[in-house]
N, C-alpha and C positions, 0 to 999 in steps of 0.2 A: 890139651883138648882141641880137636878142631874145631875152628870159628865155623859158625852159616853164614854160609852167601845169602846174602839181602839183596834182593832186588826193589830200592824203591820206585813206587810209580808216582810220576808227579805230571802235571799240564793238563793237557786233553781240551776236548772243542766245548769249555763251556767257560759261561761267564765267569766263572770261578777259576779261572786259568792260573793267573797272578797269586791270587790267596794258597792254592794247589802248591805252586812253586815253592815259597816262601814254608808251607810245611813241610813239604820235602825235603828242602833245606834244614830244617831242625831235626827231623827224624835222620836224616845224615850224617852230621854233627854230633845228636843224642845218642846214640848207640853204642854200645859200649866193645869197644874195637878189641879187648881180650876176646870178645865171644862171637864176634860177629864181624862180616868183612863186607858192609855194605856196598854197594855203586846204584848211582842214579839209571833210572831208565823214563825219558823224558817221553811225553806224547805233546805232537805240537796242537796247537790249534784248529787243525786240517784234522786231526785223528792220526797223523805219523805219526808211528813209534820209531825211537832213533832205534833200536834194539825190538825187532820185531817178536811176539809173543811166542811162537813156536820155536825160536831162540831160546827163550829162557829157562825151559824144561832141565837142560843139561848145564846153565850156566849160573842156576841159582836151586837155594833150598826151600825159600820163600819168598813171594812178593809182598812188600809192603805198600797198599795200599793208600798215598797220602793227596789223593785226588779228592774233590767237591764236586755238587752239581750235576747234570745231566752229564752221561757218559762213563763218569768216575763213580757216581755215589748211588746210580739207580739200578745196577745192574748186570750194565752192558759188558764193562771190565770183568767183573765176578763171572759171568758166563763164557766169556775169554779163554780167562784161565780153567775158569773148570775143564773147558774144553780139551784142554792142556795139563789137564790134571797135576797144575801148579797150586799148592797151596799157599793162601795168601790170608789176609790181616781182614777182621772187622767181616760181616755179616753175609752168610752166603746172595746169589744172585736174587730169587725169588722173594726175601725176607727188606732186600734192598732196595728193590722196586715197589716194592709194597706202603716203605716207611719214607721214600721219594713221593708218593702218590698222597700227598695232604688229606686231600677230598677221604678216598679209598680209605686210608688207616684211622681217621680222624670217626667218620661211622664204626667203624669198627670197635676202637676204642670207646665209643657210646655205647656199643649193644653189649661191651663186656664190663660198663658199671659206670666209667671213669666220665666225671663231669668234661663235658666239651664243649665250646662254643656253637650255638646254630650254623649253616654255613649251606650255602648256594652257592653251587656250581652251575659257570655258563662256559661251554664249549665258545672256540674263537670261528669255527665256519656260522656258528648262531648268532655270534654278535655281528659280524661282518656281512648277514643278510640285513631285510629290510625291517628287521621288528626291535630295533633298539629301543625306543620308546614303552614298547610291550613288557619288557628284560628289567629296566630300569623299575620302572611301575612293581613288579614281579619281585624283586631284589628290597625294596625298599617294605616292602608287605609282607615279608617274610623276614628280613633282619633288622627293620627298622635304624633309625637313623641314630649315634653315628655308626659306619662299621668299617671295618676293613678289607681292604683290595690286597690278593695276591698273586700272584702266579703258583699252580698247581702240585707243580716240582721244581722251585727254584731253591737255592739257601741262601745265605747270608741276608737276608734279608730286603735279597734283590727284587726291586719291582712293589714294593710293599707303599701300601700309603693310608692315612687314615682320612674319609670323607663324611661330611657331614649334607650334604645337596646333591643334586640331581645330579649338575653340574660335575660338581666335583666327582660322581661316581662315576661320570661318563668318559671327563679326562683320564681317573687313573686306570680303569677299564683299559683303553687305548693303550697306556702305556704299559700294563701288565702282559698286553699280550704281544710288544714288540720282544718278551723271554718268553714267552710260553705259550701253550697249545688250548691250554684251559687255564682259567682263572678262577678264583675262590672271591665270593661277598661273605666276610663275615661278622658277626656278631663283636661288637667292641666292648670286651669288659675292663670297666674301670679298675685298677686294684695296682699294687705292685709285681714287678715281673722276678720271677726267678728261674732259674738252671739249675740242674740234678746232673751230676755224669753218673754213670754203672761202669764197672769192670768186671768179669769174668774173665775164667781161668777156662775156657772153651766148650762147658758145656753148662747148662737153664741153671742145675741146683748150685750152682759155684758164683753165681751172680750175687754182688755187691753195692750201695749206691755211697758214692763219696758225699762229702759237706755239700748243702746246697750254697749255691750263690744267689744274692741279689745284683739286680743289676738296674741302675737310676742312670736315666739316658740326661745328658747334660747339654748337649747339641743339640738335639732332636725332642719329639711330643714323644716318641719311643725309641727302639732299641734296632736303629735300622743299621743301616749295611755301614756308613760312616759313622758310626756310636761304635762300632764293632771294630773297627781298622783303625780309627785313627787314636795316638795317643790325647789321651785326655778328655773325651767325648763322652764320655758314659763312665759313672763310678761303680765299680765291681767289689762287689763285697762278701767275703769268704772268710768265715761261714756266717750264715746271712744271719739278719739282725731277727732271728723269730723267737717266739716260747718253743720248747721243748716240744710240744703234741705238735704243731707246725712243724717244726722241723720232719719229725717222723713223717708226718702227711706229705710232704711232699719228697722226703727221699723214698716212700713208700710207692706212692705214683711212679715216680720215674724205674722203681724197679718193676711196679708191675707193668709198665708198657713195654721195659726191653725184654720181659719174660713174656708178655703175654703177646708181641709179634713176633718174637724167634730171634731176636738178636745177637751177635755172637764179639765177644772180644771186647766192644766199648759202645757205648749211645749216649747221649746228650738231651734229654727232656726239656724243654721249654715250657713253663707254667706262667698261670697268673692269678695271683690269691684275693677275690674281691673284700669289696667290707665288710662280709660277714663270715670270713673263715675261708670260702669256700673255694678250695681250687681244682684248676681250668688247666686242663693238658691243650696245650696249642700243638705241637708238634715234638717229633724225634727224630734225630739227626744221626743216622748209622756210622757215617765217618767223621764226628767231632774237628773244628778246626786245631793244629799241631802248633801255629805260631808263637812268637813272643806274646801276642795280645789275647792269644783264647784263651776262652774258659777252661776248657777241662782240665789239660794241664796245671793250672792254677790252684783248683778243687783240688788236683790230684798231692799238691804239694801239701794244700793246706791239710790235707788228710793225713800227712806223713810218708805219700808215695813220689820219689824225686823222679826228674824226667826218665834218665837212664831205665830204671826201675818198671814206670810205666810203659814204655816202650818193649821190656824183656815179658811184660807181662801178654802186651798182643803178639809177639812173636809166636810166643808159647802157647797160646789159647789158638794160633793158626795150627799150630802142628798138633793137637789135639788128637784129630783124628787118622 
């Protein structure tokens, strides 16, 4: 049988550059080389591709997609290739940009049922006028104190801070917006945090959600960007520690937001279950981190599904169509 050329994509100009690499790397390694004859295709920092896009048409079957963050995870790659009518891994352009856009998917996901945190959004040409004090005032009236600071379309958890004063919303304001263009005030719900992955086989009614994980930040007051990368920081627990009806509730959630934004291949739910049951879709992450340390893979095991496997699963959900 002939293998497919795999084209992975890995790097590109975001803050997620590093974490990109390090999944590419496994998706490289993980593939199972009877069926599949991958090679890297690096984008650097700049936006060089070592192996330019209109290249790849003729010198692959699929691109795998194993980028984060602006550039790789909102869009702009996915519109690339479409362009190049290369098929590739994980969620077309529009549906990627949409589930990058916190604010945008986050409403959304309200007006279609799903419990969501309050959340104000302030553009950065608004903060960097003269009405800070107006913004703060504005923010604090509407999500009350404490809540959360983030950037609009980052992941990993970059730029995230939890504040409880003025003060402290104005600092990390500041610094959300040295990643991003718009920033999120949001609502802080107390509760334990958990993660849902979904797999599909490349089209809505084929969609599945694995074990949910808990996830107990051990470094951190939550589950930031060093909870996430570094060993030991954060205790992940699969399949998480719930009753039964919990369980379903939240692998429930996680399927209806990768069904109910158009997701394709795999997504990543982010919840938070307050004290009284009730949970809190925070966010959906269309390209899951691939590392040694992410979750999904993880989920994926404890579900029964080993890496190779997972891996054969978005190849195939790409070639779909």
């Amino acid at each position: 049988m002939k293998r497919l050329k795999v084209a992975v994509l890995m790097g590109g100009p975001s803050s997620e550059h590093e974490v990109s690499l390090k999944s590419g790397g496994k998706v490289l390694s993980g593939l199972d080389a009877a069926r599949y004859e991958p090679f890297s295709v690096t984008i650097s920092k700049t936006g060089e591709w070592v192996l330019p896009c209109a290249e790849l048409k003729n010198k692959s079957d699929v691109a795998f997609v194993a980028m984060h963050g602006t550039y790789g995870e909102d869009g702009t790659v996915q519109s690339m290739l479409d362009d190049h009518k290369i098929p590739y891994t994980g969620s077309g352009a529009a549906v990627s940009a949409l589930a990058m856009n916190k604010f945008l998917s986050g409403q959304l996901f309200r007006r279609a049922g799903f419990s969501v945190p309050h959340t104000f959004l302030i553009p950065k040409l608004t903060w960097e006028g003269d009405e800070k004090l107006k913004i703060l005032r504005a923010a604090f009236n509407y999500i009350s104190s404490p809540c959360v600071v983030k950037p609009n379309n980052q992941g990993s958890s970059l730029g995230v801070r939890i504040v409880k004063t003025a003060d402290e919303l104005k600092d990390a304001l500041d610094h959300a917006f040295t990643f991003t263009r718009e920033a999120l005030v949001q609502r802080f719900i107390p509760g334990r945090e958990f993660t849902c992955g979904v797999l599909d086989h490349g089209w809505t009614e084929s969609a599945f959600p694995l074990l949910p994980t808990e996830i107990i930040p051990i470094a951190s007051h939550f589950f930031d960007y060093n909870s996430k990368y570094e060993p030991g920081a954060a205790e992940e627990i699969t399949p998480a520690r719930l009753p039964q009806h919990l369980t379903r509730a939240v692998q429930q959630a996680a399927l209806g937001a990768h069904r109910f934004i158009g997701a394709r291949g795999f997504s990543r739910t982010d919840m938070i279950i307050d004290k009284h049951g009730e949970v809190y879709v925070l966010e959906i992450n269309t390209i899951p981190g691939l590392t040694e340390e992410s979750l999904l893979p993880k989920a994926a095991l404890a579900s029964g599904i080993q890496f190779p496997k997972l891996l054969a699963i978005l190849v195939s959900s790409a070639l779909r169509d």
